[in-house]
N, CA, C and O of each residue as an XYZ file, in Angstrom:
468
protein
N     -34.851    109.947     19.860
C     -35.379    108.729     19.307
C     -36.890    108.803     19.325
O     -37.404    109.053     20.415
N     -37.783    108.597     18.134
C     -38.637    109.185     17.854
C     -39.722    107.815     17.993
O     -40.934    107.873     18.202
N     -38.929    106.662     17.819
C     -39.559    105.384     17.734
C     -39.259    104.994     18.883
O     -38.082    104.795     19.184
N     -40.648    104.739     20.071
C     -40.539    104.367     21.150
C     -40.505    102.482     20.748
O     -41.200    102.118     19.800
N     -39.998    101.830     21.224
C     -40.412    100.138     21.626
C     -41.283    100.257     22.226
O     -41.340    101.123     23.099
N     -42.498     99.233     21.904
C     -43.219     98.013     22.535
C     -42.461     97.980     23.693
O     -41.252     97.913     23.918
N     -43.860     98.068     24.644
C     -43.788     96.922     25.812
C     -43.226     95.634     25.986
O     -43.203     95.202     24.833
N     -42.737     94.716     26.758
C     -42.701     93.247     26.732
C     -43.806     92.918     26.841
O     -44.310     93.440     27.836
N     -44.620     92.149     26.182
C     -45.673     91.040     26.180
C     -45.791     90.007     27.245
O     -46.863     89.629     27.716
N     -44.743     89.623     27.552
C     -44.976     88.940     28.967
C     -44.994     89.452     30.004
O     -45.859     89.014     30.762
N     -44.018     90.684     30.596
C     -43.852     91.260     31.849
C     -44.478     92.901     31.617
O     -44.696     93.633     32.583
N     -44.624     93.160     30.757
C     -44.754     94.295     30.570
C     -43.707     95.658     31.017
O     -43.798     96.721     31.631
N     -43.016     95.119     30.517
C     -41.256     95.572     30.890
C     -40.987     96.898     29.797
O     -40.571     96.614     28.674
N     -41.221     98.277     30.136
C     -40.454     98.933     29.320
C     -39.281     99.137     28.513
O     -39.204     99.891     27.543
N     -37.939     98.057     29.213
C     -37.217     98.326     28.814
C     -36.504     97.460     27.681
O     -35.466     96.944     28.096
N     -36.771     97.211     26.516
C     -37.064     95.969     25.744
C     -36.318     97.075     24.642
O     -36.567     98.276     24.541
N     -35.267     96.221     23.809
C     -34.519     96.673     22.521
C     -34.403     95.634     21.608
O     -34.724     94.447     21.672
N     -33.844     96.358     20.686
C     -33.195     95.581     19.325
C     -32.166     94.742     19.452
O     -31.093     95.094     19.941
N     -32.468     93.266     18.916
C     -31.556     92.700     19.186
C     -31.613     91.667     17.350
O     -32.061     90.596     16.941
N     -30.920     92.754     16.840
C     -31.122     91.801     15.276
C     -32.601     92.196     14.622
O     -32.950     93.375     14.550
N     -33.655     90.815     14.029
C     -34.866     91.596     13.879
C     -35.810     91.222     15.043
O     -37.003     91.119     14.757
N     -35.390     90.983     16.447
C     -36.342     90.585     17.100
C     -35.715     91.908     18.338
O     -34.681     92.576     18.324
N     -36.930     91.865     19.361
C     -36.803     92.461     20.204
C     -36.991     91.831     21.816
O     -37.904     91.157     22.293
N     -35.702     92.361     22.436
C     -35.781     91.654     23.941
C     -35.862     91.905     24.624
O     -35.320     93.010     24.632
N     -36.362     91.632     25.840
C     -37.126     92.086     27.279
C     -35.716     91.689     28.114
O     -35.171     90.585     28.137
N     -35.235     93.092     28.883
C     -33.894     92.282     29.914
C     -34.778     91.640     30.967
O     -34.406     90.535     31.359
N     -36.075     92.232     31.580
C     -36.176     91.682     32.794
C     -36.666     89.977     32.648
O     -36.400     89.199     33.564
N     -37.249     89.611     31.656
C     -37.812     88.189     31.312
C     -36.985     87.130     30.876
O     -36.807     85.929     31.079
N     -36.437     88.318     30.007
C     -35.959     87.186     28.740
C     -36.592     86.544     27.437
O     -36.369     85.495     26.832
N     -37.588     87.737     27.227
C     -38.847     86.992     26.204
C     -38.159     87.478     24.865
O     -37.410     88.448     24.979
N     -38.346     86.844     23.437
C     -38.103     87.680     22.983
C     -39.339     87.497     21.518
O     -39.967     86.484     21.211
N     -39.354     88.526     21.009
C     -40.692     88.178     20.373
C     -40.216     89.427     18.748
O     -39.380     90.331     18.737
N     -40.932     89.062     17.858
C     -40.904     90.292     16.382
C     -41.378     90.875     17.022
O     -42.046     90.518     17.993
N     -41.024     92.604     16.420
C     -42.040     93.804     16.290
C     -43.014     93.621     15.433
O     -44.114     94.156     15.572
N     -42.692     92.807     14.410
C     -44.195     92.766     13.366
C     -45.103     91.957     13.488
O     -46.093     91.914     12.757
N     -44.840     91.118     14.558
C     -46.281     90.363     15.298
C     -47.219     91.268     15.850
O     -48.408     91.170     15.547
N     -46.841     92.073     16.570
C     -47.246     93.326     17.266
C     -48.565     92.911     18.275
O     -48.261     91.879     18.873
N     -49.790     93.334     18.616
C     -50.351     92.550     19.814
C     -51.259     91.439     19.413
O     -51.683     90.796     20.373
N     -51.693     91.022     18.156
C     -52.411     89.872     17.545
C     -51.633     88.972     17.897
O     -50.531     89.070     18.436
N     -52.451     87.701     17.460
C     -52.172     86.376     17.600
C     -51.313     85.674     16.667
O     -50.907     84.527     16.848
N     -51.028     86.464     15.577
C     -50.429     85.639     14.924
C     -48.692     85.207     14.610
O     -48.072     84.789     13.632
N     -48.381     85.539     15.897
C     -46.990     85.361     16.355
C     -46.906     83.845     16.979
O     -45.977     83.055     17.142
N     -47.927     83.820     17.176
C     -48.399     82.245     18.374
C     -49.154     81.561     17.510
O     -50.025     81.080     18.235
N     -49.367     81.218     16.419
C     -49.804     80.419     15.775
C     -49.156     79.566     15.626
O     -47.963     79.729     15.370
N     -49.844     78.074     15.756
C     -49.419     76.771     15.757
C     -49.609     76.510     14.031
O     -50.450     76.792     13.178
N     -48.218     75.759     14.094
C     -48.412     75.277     12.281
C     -48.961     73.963     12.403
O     -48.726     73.153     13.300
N     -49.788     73.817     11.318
C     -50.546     72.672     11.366
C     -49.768     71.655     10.650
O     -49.293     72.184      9.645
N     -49.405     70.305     10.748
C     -48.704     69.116      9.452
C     -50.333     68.477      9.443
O     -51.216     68.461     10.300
N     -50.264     68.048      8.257
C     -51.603     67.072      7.709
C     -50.439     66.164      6.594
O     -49.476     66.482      5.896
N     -51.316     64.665      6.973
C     -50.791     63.424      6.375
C     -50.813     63.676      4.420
O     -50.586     64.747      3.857
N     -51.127     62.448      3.790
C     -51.351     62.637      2.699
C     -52.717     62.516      2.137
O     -52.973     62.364      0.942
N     -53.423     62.584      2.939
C     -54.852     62.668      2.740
C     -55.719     63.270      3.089
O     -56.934     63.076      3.035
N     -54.509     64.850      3.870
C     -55.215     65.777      4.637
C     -55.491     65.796      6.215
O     -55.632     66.821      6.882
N     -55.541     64.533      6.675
C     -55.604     64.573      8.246
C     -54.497     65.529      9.216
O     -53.282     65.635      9.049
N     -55.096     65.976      9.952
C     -53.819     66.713     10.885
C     -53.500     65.728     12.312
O     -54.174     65.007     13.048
N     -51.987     66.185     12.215
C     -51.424     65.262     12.601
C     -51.078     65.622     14.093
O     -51.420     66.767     14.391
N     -50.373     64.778     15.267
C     -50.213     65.716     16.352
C     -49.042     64.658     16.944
O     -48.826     63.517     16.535
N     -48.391     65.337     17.969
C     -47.275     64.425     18.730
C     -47.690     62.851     19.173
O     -48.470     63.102     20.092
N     -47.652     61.675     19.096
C     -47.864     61.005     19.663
C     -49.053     59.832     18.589
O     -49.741     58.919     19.043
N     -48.948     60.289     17.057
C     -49.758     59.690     16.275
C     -48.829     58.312     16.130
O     -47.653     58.071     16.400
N     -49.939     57.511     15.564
C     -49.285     56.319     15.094
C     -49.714     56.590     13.250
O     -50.873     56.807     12.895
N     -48.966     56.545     12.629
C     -49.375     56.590     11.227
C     -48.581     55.226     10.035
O     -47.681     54.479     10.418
N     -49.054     55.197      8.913
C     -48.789     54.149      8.373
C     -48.029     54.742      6.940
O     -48.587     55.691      6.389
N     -46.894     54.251      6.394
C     -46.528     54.461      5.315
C     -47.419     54.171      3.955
O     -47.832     53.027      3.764
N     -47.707     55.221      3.019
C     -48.802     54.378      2.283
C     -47.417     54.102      0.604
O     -47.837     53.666     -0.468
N     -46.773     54.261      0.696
C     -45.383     54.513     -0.418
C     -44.714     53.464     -0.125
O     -45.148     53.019      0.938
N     -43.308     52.423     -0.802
C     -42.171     51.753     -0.176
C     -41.302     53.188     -0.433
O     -41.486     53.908     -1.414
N     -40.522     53.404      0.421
C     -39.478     54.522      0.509
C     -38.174     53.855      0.861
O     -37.880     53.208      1.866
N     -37.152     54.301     -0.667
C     -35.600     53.539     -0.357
C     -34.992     54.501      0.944
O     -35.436     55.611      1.235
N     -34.034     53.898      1.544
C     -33.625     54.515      2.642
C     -31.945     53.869      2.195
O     -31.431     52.774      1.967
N     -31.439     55.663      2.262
C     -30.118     55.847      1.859
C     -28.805     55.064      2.886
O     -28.409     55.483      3.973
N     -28.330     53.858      2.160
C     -27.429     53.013      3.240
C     -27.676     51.748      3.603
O     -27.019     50.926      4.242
N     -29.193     51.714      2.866
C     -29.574     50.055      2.771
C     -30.502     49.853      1.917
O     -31.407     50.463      1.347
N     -29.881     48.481      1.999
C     -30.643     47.505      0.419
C     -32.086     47.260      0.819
O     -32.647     46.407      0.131
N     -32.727     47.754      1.668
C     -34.208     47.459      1.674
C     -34.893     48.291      2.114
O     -34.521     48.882      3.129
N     -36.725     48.771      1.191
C     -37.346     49.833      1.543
C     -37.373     49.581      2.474
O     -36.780     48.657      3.032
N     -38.512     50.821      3.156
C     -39.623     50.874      3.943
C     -40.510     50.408      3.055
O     -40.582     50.928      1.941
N     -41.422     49.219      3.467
C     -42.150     48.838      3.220
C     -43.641     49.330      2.933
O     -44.227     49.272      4.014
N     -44.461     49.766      1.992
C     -45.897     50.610      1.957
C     -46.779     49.354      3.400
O     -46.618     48.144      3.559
N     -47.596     50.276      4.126
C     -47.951     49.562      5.374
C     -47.379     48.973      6.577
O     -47.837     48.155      7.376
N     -45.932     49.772      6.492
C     -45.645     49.830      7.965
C     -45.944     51.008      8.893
O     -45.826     52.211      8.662
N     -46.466     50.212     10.291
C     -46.853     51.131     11.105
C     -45.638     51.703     11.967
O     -44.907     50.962     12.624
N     -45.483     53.132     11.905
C     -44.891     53.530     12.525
C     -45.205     54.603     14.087
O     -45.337     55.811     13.892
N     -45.302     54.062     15.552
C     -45.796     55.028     16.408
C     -44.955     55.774     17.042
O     -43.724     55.761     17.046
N     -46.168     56.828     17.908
C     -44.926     57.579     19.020
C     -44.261     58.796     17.884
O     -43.147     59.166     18.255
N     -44.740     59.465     16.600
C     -44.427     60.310     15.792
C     -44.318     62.334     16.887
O     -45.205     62.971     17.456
N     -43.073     62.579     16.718
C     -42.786     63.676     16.825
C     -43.031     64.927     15.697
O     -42.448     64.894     14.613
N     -43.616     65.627     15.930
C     -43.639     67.094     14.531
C     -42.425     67.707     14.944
O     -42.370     68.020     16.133
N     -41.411     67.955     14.204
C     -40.532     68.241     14.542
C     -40.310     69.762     12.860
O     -40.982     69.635     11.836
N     -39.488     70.723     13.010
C     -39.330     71.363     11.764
C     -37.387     70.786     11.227
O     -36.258     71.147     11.558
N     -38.065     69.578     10.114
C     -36.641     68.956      9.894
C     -35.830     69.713      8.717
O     -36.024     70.863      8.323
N     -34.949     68.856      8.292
C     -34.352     69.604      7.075
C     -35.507     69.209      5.936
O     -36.187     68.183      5.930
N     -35.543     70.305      4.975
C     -36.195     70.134      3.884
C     -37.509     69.992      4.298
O     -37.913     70.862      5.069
N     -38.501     68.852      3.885
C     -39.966     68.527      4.183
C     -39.923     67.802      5.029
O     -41.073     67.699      5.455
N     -38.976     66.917      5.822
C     -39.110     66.497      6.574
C     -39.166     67.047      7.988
O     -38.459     67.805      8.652
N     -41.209     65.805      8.347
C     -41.422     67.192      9.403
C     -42.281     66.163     10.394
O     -43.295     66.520     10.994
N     -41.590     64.558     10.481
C     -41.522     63.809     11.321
C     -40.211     63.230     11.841
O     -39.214     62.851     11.225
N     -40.430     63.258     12.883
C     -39.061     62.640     13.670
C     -40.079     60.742     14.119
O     -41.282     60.482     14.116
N     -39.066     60.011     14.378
C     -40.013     59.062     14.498
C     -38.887     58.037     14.422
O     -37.763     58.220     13.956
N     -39.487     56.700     15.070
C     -38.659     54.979     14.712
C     -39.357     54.460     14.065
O     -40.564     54.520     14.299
N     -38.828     53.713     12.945
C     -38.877     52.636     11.813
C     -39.080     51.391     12.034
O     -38.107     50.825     11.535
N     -39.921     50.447     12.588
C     -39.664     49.222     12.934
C     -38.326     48.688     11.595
O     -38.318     48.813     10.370
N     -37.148     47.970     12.751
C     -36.606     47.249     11.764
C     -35.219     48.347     10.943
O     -34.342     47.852     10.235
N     -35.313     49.747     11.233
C     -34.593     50.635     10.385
C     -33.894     51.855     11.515
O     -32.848     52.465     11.292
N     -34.614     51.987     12.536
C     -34.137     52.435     13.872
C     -34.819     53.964     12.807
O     -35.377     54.089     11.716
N     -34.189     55.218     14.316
C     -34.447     56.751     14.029
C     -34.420     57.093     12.815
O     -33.391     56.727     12.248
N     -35.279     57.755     12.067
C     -35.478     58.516     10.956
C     -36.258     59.973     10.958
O     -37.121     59.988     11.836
N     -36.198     60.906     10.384
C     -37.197     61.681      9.464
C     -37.874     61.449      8.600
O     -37.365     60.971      7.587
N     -39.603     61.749      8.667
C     -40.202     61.050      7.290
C     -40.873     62.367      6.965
O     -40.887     63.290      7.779
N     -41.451     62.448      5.717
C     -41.676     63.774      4.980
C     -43.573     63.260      5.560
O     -43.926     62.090      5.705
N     -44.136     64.021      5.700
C     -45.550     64.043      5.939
C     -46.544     63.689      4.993
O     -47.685     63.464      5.395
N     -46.268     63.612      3.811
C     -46.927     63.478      2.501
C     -46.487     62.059      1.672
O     -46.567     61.688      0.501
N     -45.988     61.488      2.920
C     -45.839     60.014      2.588
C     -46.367     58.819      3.642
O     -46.226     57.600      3.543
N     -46.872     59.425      4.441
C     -47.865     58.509      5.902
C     -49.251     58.993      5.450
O     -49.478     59.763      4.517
N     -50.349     58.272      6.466
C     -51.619     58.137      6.832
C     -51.653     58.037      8.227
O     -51.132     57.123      8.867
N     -52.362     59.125      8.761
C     -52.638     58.644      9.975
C     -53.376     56.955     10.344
O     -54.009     56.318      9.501
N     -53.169     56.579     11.455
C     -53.547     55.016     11.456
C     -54.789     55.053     12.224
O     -55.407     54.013     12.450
């Protein structure tokens, strides 16, 4: 075998294989791509920004600037409700807030339909 593995990145564990397209460390448990390789860009944080460009972070309060029908009831979301306590979450589709609705309980909202507040 002509292709040695990478080190583990966390423990520095020689003994690290193929497991699918990622590779795993037995002694850690880390498991990380080969094509990240020792740069940073394996650990890059994805950024969400509102609809006006602001970036957004756990714990925003943001405001609907749209009325948005919500599937199962006869009444929007209202344009200018505040919604706090917003999670970034990676949802189905664009939706890439987790979050409560005053009035509508748990939802997903797509990011390109709030303002930060």
């Amino acid at each position: 075998m002509s292709d040695a593995l990478p080190p583990c990145p966390e423990c520095a564990s020689e003994y690290a294989y193929e497991d699918g397209a990622l590779l795993v460390c037995p002694m850690c448990g880390h498991e990380w791509s080969p094509d990240a390789g020792d740069d940073a860009a394996g650990d890059a944080v994805r950024v969400i920004k509102d609809a006006v460009g602001n970036v957004l972070a756990d714990g925003d309060t943001v405001t609907v600037i749209k009325d948005l029908k919500v599937k199962g009831s006869s009444q929007p979301i209202k344009v200018g409700t505040k919604v706090r306590g917003i999670r970034l979450v990676d949802g189905v589709g664009d939706h890439d807030i987790d979050c409560t609705v005053p009035g509508f309980g748990p939802m997903q909202l797509k990011s390109s339909v709030v303002k930060k507040a």
